[in-house]
C-alpha positions as CSV (number, residue, x, y, z in Angstrom):
1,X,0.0,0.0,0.0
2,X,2.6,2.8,1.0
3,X,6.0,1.4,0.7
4,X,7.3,3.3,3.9
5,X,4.7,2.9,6.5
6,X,4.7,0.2,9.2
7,X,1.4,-1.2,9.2
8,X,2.2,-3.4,12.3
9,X,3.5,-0.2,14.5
10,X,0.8,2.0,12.8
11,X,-2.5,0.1,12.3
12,X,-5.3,1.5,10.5
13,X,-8.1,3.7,11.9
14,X,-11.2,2.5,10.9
15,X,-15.1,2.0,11.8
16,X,-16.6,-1.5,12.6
17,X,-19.7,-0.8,11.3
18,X,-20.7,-0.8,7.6
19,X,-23.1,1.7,5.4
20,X,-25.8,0.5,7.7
21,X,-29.0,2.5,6.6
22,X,-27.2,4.8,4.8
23,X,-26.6,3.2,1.4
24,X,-28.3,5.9,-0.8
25,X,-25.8,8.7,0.8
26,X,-22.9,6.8,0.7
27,X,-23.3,5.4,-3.1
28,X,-23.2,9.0,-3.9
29,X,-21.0,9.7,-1.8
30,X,-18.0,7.2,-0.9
31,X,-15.6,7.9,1.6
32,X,-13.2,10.0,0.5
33,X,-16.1,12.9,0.4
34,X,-17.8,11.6,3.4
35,X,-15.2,11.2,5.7
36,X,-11.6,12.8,4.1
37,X,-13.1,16.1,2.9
38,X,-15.7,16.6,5.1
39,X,-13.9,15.3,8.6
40,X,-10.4,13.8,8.3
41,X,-8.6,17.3,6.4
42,X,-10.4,19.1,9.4
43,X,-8.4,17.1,11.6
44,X,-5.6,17.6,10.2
45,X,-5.6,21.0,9.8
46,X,-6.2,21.4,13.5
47,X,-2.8,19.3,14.0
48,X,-0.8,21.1,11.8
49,X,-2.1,24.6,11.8
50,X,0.2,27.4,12.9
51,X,-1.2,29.0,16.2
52,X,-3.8,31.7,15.0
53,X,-3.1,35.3,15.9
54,X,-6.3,34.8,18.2
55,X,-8.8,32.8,19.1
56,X,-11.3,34.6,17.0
57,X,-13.0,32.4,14.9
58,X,-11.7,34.1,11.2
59,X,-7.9,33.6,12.9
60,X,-8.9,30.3,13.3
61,X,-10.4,29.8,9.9
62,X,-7.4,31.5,8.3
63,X,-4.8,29.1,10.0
64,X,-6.6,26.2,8.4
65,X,-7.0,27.4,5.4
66,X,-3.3,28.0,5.1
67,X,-2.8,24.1,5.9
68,X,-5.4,23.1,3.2
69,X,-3.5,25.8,0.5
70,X,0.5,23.9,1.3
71,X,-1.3,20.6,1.0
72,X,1.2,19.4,-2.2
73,X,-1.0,18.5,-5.5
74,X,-0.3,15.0,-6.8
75,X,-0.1,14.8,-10.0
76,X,-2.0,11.9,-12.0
77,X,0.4,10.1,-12.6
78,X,1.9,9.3,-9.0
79,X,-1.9,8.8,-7.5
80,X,-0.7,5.2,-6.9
81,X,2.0,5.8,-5.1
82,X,0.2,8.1,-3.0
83,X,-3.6,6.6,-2.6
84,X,-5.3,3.9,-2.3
85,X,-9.5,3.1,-2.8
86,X,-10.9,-0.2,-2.1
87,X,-14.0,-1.8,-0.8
88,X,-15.3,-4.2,1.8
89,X,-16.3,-7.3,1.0
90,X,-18.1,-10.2,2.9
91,X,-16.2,-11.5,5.8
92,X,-16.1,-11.3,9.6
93,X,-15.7,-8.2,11.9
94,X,-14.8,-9.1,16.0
95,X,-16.3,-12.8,15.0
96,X,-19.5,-11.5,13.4
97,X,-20.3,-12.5,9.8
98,X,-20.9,-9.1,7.4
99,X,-22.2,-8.7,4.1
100,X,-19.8,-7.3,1.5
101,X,-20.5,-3.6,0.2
102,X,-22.0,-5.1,-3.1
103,X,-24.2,-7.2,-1.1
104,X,-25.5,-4.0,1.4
105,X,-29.1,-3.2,0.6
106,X,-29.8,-0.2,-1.8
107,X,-25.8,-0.8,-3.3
108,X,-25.3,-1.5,-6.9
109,X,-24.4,-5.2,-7.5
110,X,-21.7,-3.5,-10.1
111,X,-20.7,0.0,-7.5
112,X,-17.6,1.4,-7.9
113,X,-18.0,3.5,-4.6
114,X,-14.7,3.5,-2.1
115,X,-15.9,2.2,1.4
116,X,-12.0,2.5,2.4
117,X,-9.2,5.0,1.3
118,X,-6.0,6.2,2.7
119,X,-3.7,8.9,1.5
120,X,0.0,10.2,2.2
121,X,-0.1,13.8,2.5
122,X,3.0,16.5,2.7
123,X,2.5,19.5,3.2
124,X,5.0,22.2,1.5
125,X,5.4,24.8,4.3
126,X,8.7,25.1,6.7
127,X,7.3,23.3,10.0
128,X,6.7,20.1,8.2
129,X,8.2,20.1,5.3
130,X,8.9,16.4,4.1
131,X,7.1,15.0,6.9
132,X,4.4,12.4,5.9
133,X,1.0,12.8,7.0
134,X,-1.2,9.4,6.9
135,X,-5.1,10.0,6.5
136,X,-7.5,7.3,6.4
137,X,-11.0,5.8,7.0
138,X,-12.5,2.7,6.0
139,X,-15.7,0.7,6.7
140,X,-16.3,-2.7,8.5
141,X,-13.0,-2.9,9.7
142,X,-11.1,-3.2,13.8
143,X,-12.4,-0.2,15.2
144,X,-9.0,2.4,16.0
145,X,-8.9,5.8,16.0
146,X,-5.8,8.0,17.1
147,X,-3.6,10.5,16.2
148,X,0.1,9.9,16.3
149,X,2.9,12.4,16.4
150,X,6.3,11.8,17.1
């Protein structure tokens, strides 16, 4: 997946529970809008934000946005190096038989929709310049949810 992280130090954050009764949304909407854009860049934005000149809400707001803007573009080409989709499929989650995505009610036998993603991040400003940032959510998996700095 990414050649440089430990996934036995590091594990995956990630939610035991499926689409549940939200199929419609999520088939329109997959996770990387649902929970990357919406949630997991607010996140880290709050992590990696320079102290704001107060605690005024547009300081605030203007901190974040300055993580968002030195978030470095990746080009087409290197998506796969940086990015990974995938899906859940049936199996067992803490000894409970699941239903795979496809198989969820109100989810195209054929859907393309991401139920898992996780991306590398840098971003190209002095304090963290070439330091990775790991973001990722996924469906149906060991429940974990942490953020590491060291």
């Amino acid at each position: 997946m990414f050649p440089y992280w430990n996934h036995e130090q590091f594990p995956l954050p990630a939610e035991e529970v499926g689409v549940e009764t939200r199929a419609s949304f999520y088939e329109q909407t997959g996770a990387l809008r649902d929970m990357i854009q919406n949630h997991l860049l607010q996140i880290l934005c709050m992590v990696a934000m320079e102290p704001p000149a107060s605690l005024e809400s547009g300081e605030i707001r203007d901190s974040k946005v300055d993580v968002l803007k030195s978030i470095r573009r990746i080009s087409p080409e290197k998506v796969d190096h940086y990015a990974v989709r995938g899906q859940y499929g049936r199996g067992k989650v803490n000894g409970v038989k699941v239903n795979g995505y496809r198989q969820e009610e109100g989810i195209a036998h054929d859907s393309n929709t991401e139920t898992f993603v996780a991306i590398k991040f840098y971003l190209d400003n002095e304090r963290w310049e070439d330091v990775p940032f790991y973001v990722r959510t996924g469906k149906n998996l060991k429940k974990l949810n942490e953020i590491r700095i060291r």
